[in-house]
Z-matrix of the N, CA and C atoms (Angstrom, degrees):
N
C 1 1.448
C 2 1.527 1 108.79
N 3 1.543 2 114.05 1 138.36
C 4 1.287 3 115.56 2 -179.97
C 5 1.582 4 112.62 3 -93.28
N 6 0.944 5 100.99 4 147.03
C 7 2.035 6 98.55 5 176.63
C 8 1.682 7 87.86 6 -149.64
N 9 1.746 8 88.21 7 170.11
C 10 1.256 9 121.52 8 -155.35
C 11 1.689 10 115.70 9 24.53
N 12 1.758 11 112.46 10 56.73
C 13 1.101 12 111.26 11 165.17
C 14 1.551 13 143.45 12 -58.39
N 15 0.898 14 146.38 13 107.47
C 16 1.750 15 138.15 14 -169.68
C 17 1.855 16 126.09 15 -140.26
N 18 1.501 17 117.05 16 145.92
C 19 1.026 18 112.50 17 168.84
C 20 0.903 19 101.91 18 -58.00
N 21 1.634 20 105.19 19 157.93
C 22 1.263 21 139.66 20 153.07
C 23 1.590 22 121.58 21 -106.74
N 24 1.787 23 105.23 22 121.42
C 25 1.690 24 76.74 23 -165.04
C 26 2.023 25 97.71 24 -118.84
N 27 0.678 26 135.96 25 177.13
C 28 1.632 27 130.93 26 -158.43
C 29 1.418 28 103.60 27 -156.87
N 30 1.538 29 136.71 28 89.37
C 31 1.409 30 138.80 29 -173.98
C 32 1.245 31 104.85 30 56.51
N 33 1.179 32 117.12 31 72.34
C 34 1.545 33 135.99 32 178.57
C 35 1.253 34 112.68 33 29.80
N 36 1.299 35 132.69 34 58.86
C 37 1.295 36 148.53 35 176.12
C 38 1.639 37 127.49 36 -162.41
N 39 1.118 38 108.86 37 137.08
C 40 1.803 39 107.78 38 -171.95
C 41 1.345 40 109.02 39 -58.04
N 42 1.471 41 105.58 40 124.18
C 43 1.530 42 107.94 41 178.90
C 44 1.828 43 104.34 42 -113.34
N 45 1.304 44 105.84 43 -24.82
C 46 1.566 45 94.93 44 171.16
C 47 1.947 46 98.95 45 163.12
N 48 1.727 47 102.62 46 169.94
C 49 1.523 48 121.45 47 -163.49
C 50 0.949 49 88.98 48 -89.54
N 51 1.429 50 135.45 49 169.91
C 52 1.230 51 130.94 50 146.22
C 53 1.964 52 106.69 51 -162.82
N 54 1.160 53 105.04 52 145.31
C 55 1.958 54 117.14 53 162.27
C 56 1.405 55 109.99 54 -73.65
N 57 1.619 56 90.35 55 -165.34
C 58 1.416 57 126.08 56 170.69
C 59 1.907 58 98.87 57 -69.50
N 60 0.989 59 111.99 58 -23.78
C 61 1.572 60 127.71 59 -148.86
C 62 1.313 61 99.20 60 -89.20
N 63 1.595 62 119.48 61 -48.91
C 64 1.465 63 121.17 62 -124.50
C 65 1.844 64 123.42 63 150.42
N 66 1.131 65 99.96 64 151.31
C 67 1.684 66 111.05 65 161.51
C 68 1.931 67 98.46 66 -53.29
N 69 1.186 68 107.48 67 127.07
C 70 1.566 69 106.85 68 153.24
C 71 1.416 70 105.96 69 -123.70
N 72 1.688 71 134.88 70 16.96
C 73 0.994 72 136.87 71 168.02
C 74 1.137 73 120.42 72 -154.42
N 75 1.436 74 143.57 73 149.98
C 76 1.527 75 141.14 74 167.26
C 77 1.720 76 103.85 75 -125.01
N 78 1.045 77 127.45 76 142.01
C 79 1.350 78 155.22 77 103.81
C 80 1.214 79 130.78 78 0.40
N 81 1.726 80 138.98 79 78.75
C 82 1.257 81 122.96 80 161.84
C 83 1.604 82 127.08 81 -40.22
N 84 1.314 83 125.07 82 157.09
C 85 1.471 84 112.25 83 174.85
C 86 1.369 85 104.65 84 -89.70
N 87 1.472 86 112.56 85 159.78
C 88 1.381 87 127.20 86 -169.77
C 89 1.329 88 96.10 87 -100.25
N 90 1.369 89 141.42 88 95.23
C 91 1.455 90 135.21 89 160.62
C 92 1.469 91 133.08 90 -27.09
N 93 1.314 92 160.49 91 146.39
C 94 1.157 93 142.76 92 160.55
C 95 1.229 94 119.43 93 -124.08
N 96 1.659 95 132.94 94 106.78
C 97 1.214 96 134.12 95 -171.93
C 98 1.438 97 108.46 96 -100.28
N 99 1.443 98 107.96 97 146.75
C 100 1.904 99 96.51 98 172.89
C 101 1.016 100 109.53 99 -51.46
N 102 1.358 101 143.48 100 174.90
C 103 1.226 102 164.14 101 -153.04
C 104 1.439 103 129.13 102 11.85
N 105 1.667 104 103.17 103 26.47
C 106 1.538 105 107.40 104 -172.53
C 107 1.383 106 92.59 105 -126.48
N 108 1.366 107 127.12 106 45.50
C 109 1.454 108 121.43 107 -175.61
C 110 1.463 109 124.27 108 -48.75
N 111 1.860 110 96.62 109 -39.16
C 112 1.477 111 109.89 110 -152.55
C 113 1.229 112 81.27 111 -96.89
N 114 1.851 113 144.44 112 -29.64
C 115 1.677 114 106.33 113 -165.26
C 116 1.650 115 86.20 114 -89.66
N 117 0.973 116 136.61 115 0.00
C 118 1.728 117 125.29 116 162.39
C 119 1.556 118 104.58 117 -83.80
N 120 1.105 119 144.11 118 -14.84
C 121 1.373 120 132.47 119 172.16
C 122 1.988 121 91.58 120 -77.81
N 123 1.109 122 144.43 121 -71.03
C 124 1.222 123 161.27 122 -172.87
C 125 1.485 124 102.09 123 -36.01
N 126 0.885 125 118.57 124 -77.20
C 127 1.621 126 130.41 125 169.39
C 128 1.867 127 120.39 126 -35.22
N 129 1.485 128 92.26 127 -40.13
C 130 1.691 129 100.26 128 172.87
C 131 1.796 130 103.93 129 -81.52
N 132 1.616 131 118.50 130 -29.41
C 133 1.608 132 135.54 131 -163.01
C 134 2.199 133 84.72 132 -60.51
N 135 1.688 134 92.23 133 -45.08
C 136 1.711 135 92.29 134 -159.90
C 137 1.105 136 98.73 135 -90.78
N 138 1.925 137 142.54 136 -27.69
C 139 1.279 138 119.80 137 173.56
C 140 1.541 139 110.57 138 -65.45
N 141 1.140 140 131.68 139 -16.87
C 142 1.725 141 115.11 140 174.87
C 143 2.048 142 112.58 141 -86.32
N 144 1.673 143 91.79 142 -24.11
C 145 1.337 144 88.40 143 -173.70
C 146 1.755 145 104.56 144 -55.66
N 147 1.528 146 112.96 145 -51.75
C 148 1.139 147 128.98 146 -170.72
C 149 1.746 148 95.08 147 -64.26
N 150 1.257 149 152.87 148 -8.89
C 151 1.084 150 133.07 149 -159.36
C 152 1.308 151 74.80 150 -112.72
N 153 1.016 152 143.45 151 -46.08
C 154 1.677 153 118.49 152 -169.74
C 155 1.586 154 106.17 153 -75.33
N 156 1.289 155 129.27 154 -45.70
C 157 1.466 156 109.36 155 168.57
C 158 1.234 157 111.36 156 -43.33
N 159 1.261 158 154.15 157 -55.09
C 160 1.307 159 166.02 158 -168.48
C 161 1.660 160 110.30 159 -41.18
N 162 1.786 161 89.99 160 -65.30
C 163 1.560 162 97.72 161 164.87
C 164 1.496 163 128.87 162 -75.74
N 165 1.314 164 120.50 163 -9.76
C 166 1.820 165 117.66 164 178.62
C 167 1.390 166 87.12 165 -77.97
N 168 1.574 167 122.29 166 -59.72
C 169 1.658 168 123.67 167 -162.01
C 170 1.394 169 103.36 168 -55.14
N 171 1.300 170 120.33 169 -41.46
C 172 1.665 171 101.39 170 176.72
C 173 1.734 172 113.03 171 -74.24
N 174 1.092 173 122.64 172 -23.03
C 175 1.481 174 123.80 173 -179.20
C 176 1.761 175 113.87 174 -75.96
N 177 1.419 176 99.97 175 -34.16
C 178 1.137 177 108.54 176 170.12
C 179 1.927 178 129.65 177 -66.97
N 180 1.657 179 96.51 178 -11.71
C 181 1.002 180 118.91 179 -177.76
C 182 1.964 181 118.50 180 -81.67
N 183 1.287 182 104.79 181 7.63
C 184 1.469 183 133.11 182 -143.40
C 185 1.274 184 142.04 183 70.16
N 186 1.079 185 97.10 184 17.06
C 187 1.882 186 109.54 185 175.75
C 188 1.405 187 102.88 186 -59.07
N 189 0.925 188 116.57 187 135.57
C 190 2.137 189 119.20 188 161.98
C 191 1.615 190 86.38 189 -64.68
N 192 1.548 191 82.53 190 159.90
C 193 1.486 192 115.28 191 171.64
C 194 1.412 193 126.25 192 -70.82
N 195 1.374 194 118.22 193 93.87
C 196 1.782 195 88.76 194 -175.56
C 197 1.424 196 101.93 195 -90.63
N 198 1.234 197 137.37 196 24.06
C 199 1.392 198 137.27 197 160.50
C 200 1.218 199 120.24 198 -84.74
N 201 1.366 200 141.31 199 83.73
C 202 1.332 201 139.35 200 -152.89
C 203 1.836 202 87.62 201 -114.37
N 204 1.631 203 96.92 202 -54.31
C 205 1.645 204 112.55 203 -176.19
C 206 1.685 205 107.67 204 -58.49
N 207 1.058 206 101.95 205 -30.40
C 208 1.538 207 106.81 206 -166.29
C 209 1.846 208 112.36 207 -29.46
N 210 1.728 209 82.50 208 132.58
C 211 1.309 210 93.57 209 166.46
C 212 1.774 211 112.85 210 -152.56
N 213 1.060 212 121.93 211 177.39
C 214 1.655 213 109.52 212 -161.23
C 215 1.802 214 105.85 213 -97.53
N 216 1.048 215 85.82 214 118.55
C 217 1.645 216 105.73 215 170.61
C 218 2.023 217 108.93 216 -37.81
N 219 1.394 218 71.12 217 139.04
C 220 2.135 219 68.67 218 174.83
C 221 1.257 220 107.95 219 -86.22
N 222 1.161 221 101.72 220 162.16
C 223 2.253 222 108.28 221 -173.16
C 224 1.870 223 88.34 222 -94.04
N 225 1.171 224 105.95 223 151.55
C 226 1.273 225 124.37 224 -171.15
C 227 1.638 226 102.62 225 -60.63
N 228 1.607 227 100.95 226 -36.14
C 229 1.936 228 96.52 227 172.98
C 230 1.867 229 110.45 228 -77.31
N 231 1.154 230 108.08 229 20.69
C 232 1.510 231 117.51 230 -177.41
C 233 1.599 232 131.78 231 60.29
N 234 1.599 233 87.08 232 8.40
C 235 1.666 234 90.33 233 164.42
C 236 1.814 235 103.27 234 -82.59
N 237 1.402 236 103.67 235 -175.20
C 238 1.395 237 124.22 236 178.47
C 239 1.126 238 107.90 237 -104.06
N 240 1.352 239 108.79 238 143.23
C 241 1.650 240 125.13 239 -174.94
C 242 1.664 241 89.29 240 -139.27
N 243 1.433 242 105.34 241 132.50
C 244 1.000 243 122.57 242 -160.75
C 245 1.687 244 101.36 243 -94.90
N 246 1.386 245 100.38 244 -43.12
C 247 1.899 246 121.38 245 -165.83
C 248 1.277 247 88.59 246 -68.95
N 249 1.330 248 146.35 247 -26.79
C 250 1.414 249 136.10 248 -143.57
C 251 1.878 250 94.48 249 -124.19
N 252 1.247 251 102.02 250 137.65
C 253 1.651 252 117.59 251 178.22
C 254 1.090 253 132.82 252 -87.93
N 255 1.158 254 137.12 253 150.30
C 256 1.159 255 133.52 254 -131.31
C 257 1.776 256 90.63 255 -143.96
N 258 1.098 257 140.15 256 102.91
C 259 1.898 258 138.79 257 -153.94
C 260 1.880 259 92.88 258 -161.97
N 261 1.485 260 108.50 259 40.64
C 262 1.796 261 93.22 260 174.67
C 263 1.750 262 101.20 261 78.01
N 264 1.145 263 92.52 262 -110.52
C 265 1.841 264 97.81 263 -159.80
C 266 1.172 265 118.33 264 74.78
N 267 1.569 266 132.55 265 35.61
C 268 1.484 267 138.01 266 145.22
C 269 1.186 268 132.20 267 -104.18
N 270 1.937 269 111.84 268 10.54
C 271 1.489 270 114.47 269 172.38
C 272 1.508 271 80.34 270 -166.25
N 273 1.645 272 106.02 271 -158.86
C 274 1.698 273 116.30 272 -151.08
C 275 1.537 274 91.18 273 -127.78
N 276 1.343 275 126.94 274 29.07
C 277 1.347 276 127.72 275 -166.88
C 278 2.072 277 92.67 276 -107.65
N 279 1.211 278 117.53 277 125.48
C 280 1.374 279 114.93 278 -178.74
C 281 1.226 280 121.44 279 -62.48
N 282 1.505 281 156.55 280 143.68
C 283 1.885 282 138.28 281 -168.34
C 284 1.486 283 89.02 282 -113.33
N 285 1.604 284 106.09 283 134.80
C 286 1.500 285 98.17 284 179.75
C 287 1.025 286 119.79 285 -89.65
C-alpha cells in the first residue's frame, strides 16, 4: 500500500508520482518550439490532467489523502481548473 502519495511538479510542470517509497511514476518532458505555444500549452493542460487521475486512482485505492490543503491549480491561460492540482511545482520537494 502506498501512503503519503503526491505530485511532483519541476518548473511548473509534472515531473512525476511518488510515495513514502519512491517515484512510482515519471513524466515525459513537454518540448517547447517557437511557434507551437498553444500545442505546448495543451500537452502540459493533459500531462497534469493525467497526473491527477493517476493520483485520485491511487488514493482511491486506500491511500489517505495527502490533499487536506488542496486547492485547484490555475490553467496556464489563468483561469481555474478545478480537476487539475495545485502541490507548488517550482522545485522537486513534495507539499504536504
Amino acid at each position: 500500500m502506498h501512503t503519503k502519495v503526491q505530485i511532483i511538479c519541476k518548473n511548473n510542470k509534472p515531473y512525476g508520482i511518488r510515495d513514502d517509497a519512491g517515484f512510482l511514476f515519471f513524466f515525459t518532458k513537454v518540448s517547447k518550439f517557437q511557434g507551437q505555444e498553444e500545442r505546448y500549452r495543451q500537452e502540459l493542460e493533459e500531462q497534469f490532467t493525467l497526473a491527477d487521475y493517476l493520483l485520485t486512482a491511487l488514493q482511491e485505492r486506500g491511500q489517505p489523502t495527502p490533499n487536506a490543503a488542496y486547492t485547484p491549480r490555475q490553467k496556464l491561460d489563468g483561469t481555474n481548473n478545478s480537476s487539475v492540482p495545485n502541490n507548488g511545482g517550482t522545485n522537486d520537494t513534495p507539499t504536504p
